[in-house]
C-alpha positions as CSV (number, residue, x, y, z in Angstrom):
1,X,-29.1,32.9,-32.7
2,X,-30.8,31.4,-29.7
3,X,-28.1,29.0,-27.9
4,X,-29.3,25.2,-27.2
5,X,-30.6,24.8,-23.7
6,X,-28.0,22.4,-22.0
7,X,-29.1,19.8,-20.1
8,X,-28.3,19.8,-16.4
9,X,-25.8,18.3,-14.6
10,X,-27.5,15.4,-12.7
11,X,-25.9,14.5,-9.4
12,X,-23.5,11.6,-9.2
13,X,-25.8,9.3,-7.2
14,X,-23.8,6.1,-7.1
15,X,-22.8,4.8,-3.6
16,X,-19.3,5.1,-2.3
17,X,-17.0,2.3,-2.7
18,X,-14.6,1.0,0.3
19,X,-11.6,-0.1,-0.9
20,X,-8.6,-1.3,1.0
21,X,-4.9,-0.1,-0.5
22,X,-1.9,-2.2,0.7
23,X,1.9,-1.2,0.7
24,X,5.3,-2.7,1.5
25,X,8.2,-0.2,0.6
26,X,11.7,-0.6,0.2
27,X,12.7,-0.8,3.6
28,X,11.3,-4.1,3.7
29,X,10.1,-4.1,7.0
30,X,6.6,-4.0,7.2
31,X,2.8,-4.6,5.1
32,X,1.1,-0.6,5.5
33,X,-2.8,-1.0,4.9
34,X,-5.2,1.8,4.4
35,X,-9.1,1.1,4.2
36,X,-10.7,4.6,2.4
37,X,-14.4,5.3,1.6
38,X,-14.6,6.9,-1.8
39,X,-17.2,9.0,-2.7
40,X,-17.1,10.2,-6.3
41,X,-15.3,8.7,-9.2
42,X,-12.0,10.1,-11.5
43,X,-10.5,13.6,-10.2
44,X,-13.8,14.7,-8.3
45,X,-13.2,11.3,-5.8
46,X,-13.0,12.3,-2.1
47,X,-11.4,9.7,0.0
48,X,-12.3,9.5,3.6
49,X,-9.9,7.2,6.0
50,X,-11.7,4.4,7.8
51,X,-8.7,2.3,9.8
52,X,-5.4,1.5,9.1
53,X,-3.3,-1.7,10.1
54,X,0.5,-2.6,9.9
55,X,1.7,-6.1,10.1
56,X,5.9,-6.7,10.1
57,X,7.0,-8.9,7.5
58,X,8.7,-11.2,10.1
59,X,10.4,-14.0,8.7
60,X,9.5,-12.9,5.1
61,X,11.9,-9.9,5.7
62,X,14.9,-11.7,5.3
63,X,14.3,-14.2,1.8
64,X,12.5,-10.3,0.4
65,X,15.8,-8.4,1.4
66,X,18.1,-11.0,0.1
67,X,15.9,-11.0,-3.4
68,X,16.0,-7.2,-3.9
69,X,19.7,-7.1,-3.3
70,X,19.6,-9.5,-6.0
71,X,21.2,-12.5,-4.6
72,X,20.4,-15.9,-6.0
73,X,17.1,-17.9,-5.1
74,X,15.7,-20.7,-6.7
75,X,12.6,-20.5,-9.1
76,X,11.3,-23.1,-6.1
77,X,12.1,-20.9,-3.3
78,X,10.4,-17.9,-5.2
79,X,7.2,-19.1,-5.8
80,X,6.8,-20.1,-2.3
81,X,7.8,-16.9,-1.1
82,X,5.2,-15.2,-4.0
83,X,2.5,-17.6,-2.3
84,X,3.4,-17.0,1.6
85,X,3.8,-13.4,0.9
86,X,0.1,-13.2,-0.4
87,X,-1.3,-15.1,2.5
88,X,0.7,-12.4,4.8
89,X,-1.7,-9.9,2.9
90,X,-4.8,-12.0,3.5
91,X,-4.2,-12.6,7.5
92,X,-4.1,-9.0,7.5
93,X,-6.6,-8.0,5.2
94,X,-9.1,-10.5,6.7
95,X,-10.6,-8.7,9.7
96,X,-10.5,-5.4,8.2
97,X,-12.8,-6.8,5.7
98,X,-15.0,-8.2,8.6
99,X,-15.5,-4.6,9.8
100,X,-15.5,-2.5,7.2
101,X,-16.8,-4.8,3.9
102,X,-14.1,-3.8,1.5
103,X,-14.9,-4.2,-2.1
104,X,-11.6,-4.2,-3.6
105,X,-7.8,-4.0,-2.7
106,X,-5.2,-2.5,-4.1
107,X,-1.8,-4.1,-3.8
108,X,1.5,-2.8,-4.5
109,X,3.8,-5.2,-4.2
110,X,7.6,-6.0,-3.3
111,X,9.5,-4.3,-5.5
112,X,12.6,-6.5,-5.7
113,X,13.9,-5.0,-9.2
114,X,13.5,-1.9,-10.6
115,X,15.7,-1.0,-13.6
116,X,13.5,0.7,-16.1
117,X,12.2,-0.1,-18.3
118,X,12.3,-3.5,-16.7
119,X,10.5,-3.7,-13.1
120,X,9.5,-6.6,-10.7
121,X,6.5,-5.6,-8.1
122,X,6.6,-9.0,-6.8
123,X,2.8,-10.9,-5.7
124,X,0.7,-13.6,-6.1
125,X,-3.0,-12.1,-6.4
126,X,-4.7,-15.1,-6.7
127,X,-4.6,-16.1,-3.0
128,X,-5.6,-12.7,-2.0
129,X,-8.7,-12.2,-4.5
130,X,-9.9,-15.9,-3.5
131,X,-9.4,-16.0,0.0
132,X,-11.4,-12.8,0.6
133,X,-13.5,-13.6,-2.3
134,X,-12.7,-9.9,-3.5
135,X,-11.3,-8.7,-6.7
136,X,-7.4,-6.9,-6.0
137,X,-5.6,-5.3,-8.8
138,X,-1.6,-4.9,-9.0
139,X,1.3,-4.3,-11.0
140,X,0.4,-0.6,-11.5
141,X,3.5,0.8,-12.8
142,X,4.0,-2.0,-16.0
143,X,1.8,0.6,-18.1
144,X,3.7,3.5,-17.6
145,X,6.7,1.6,-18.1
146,X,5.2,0.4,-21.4
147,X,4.9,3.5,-22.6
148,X,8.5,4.8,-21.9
149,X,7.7,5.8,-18.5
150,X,9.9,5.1,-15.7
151,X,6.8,4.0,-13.9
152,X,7.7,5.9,-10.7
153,X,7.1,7.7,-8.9
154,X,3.2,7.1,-9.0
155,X,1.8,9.1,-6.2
156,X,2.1,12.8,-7.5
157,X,-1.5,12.0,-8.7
158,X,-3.1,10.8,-5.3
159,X,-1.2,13.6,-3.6
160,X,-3.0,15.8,-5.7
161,X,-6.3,14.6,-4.5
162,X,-5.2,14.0,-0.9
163,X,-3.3,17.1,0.1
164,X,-3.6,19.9,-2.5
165,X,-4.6,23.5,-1.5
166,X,-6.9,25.8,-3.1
167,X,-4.4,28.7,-3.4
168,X,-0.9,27.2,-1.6
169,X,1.6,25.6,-3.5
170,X,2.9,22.3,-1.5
171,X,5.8,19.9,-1.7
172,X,4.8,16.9,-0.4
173,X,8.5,14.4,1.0
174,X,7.7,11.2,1.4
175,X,10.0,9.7,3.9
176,X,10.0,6.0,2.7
177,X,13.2,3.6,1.8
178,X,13.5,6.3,-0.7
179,X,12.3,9.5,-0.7
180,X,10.2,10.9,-3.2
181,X,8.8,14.4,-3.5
182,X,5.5,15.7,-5.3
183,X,5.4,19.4,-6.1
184,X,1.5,20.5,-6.1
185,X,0.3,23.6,-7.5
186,X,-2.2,25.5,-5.8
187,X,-5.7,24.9,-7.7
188,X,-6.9,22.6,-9.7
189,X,-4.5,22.2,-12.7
190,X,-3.1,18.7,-12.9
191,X,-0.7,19.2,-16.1
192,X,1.2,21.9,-13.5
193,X,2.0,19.0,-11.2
194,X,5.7,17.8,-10.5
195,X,7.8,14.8,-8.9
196,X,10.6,12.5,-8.7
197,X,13.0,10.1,-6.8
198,X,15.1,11.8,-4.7
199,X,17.5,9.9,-3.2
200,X,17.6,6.6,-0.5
201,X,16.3,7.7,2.9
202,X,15.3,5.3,5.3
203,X,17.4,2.8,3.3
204,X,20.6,4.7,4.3
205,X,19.4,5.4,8.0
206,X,18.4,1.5,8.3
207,X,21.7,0.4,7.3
208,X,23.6,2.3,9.6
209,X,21.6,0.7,12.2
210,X,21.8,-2.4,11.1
211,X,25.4,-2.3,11.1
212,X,26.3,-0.4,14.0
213,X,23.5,-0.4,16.3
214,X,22.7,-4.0,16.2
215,X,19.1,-3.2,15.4
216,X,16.5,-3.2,12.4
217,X,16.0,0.8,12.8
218,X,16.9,3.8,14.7
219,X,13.7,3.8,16.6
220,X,12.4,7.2,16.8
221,X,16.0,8.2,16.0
222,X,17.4,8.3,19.4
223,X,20.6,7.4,18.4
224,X,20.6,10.0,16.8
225,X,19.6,12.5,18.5
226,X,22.6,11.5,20.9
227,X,25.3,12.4,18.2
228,X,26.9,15.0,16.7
229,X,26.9,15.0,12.5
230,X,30.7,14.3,11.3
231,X,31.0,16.8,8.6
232,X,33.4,14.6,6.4
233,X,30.9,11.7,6.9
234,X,28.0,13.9,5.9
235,X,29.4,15.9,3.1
236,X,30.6,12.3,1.6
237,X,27.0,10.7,1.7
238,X,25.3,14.3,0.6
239,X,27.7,13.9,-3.0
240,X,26.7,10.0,-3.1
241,X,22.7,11.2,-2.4
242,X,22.8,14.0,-5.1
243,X,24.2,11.4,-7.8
244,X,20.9,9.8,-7.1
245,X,19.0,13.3,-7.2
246,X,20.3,14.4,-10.7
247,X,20.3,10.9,-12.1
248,X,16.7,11.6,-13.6
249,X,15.9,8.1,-12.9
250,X,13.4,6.3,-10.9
251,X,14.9,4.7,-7.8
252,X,14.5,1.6,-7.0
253,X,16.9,-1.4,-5.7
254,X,20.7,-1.5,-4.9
255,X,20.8,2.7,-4.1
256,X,21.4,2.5,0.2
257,X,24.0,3.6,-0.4
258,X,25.8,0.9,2.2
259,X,29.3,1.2,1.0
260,X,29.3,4.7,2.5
261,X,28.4,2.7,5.8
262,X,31.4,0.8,6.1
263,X,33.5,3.8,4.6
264,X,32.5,5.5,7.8
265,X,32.3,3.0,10.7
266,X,35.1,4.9,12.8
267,X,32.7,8.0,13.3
268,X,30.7,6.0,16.2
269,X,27.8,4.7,16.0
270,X,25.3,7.5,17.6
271,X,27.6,10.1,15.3
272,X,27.1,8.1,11.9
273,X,23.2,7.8,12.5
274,X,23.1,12.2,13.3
275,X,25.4,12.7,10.5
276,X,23.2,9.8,7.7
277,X,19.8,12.3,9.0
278,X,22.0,15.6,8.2
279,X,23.1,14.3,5.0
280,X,19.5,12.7,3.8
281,X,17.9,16.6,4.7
282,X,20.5,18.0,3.1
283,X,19.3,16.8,-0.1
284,X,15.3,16.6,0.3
285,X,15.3,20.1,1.5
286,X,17.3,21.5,-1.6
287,X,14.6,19.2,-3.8
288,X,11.7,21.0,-2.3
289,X,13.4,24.3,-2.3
290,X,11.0,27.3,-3.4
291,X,7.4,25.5,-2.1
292,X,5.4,27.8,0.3
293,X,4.9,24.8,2.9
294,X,6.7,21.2,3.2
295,X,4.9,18.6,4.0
296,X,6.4,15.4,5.5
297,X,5.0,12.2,5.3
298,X,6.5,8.2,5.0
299,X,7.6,6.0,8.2
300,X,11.0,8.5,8.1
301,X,8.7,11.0,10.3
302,X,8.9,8.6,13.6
303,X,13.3,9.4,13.3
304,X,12.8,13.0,15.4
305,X,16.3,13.9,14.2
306,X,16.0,13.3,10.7
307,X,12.3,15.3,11.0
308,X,14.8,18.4,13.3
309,X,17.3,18.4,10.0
310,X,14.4,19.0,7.3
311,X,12.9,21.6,9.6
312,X,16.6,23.2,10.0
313,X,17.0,23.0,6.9
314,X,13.5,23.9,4.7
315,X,13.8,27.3,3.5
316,X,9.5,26.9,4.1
317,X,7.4,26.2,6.9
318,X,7.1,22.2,7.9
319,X,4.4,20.4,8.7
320,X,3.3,16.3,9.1
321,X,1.0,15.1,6.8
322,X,-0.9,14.1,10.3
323,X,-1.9,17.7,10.7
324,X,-3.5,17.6,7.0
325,X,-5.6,14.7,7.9
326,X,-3.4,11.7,6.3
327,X,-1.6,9.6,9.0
328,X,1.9,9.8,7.8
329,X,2.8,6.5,8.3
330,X,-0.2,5.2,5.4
331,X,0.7,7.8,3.3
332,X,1.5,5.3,0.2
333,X,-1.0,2.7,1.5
334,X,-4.0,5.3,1.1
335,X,-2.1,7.0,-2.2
336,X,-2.2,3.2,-3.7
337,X,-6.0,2.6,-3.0
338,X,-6.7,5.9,-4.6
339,X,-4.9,5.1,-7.6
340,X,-6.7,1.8,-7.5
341,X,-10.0,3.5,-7.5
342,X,-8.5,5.7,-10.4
343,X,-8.0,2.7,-12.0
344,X,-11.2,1.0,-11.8
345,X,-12.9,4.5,-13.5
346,X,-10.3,3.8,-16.5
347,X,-8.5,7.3,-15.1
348,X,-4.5,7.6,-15.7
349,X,-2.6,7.5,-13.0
350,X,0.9,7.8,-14.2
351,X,1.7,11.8,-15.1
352,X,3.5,11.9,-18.4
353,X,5.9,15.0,-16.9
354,X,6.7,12.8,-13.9
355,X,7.3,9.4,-15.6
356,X,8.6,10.7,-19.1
357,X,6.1,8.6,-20.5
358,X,5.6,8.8,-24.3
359,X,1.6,9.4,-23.0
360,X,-0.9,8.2,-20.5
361,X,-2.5,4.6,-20.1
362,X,-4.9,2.4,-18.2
363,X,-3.0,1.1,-15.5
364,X,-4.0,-2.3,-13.4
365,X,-3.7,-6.0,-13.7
366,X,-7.1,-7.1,-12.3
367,X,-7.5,-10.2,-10.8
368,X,-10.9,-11.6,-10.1
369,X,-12.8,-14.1,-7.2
């Protein structure tokens, strides 16, 4: 029988969309914006970095921290936080729209609860989308949450079509508050992909410095790259961090971890920092155990001693995400505006095997000009 001629494959003509992705982790420290170019649309996108910006929460750091930690605000004190922490956004946002005409943003929000299957990404859009006269869409993980999901971690998917490898399988750390790590498959084969919540990093490595260095962070980790691990403090934290490993839970709020902090204060302060890295390492590297190459990405890669542990440590080569092309520092800020393109083509972006979900959804609370 003669076969049907098929019809060919037209080229995908329409113009690439800019599109600015915006996120503030759970170290509460900072907003992290990427601006991308996307060309193409669902799984064939290819995302092209135009510029990148990072603004410190400032005085918003504090009334955030105190909210995620759960203490008690007022429904007053809230809502003026919601509103001030959307006009940090659009101070940001602003001139990077000036230069590079973003169409859209994605935002991810504070999250200042997350107990599936409730979960609290905390913004005000409205602000945002009218002050830059753009459309923004948020509160991606409520779908996957809907559906059973734990609605984290969400970047397995954007890792996929930011960092995968023809041939090499990868395990990609993410060095954030917590750390999360995405297992990709060489090829093209989505359903083989992999993640979780590992365990608190920065989180942990920020306390101690908060409460024995008299400082917001170990910058670069020089403190602790002056001590010595104490291997009673280390082998404490690595049991608390592998309860948080084999949990199979999302992490979210409440897991630093600080208790362990004050447990340990008599260790010394340069000591404790070298011996929160060893312990943190410890437990990514067993997570990404059996990958042909590691790569490391998250604000966690500026500590050099908590990027000397993983290296120790990694049974694989090690690598930056820097040296793939991603700055490591934006890492979430570019995965969220490609899962806010995603969502704008009505493309999953929660993974069913990562999540748990019961199955996949359209993800995105839009909010228009």
């Amino acid at each position: 029988m003669r076969q049907p001629r098929r019809k060919p494959v037209e080229p995908d003509t329409r113009p690439a969309r800019i599109v600015a992705g915006c996120m503030t982790g759970t170290s509460v420290d900072a907003l992290d914006i990427a601006v991308l170019r996307i060309r193409h649309f669902g799984l064939q996108m290819h995302a092209t970095l135009l510029a990148t910006s990072t603004v410190p929460l400032g005085k918003l750091a504090a009334p955030l921290r105190r909210l995620a930690n759960q203490e008690a605000m007022t429904a007053g004190d809230i809502a003026k936080l919601q509103r001030a922490f959307a006009l940090l956004h659009l101070e940001a946002l602003q001139p990077l729209h000036e230069r590079h005409k973003i169409q859209f943003v994605s935002v991810h929000g504070q999250t200042v609860y997350h107990a599936p299957p409730d979960s609290w990404q905390l913004f005000q859009p409205a602000p945002l989308a009218h002050g830059l006269g753009l459309p923004v869409v948020y509160d991606l993980r409520a779908a996957d949450l809907a559906n059973g999901g734990q609605g984290a971690p969400l970047t397995p998917l954007a890792d996929f079509l930011l960092l995968r490898h023809g041939t090499e399988d990868r395990a990609v750390a993410n060095l954030g508050g917590f750390c999360n790590v995405t297992r990709l498959p060489g090829g093209q084969d989505i359903d083989r992909i992999v993640g979780a919540d590992v365990c608190a990093c920065n989180q942990v490595l920020d306390a101690v410095a908060r409460a024995v260095l008299d400082a917001p962070c170990d910058r670069d980790g020089q403190a602790a790259m002056a001590g010595t691990p104490d291997e009673q403090a280390t082998q404490a934290l690595v049991s608390v961090l592998r309860r948080q490993a084999k949990a199979g839970r999302s992490l979210g709020t409440g897991d630093e971890a600080g208790a362990w902090v004050e447990r340990h204060r008599a260790v010394g302060p340069a000591d404790l920092a070298a011996s929160a890295c060893a312990a943190v390492a410890t437990v990514i590297a067993a997570a990404a155990a059996g990958t042909e190459r590691l790569v490391l990405a998250g604000g966690g890669v500026r500590n050099r001693r908590l990027v000397a542990e993983l290296t120790a440590r990694s049974t694989c080569p090690v690598v930056l995400s820097d040296d793939l092309g991603m700055p490591a520092a934006y890492r979430e800020a570019m995965a969220w505006a490609v899962l806010g393109a995603l969502c704008q083509d009505r493309h999953h972006i929660a993974l069913p095997q990562v999540t748990n979900a019961d199955r996949t959804a359209i993800a995105g609370v839009w909010c228009l000009p």
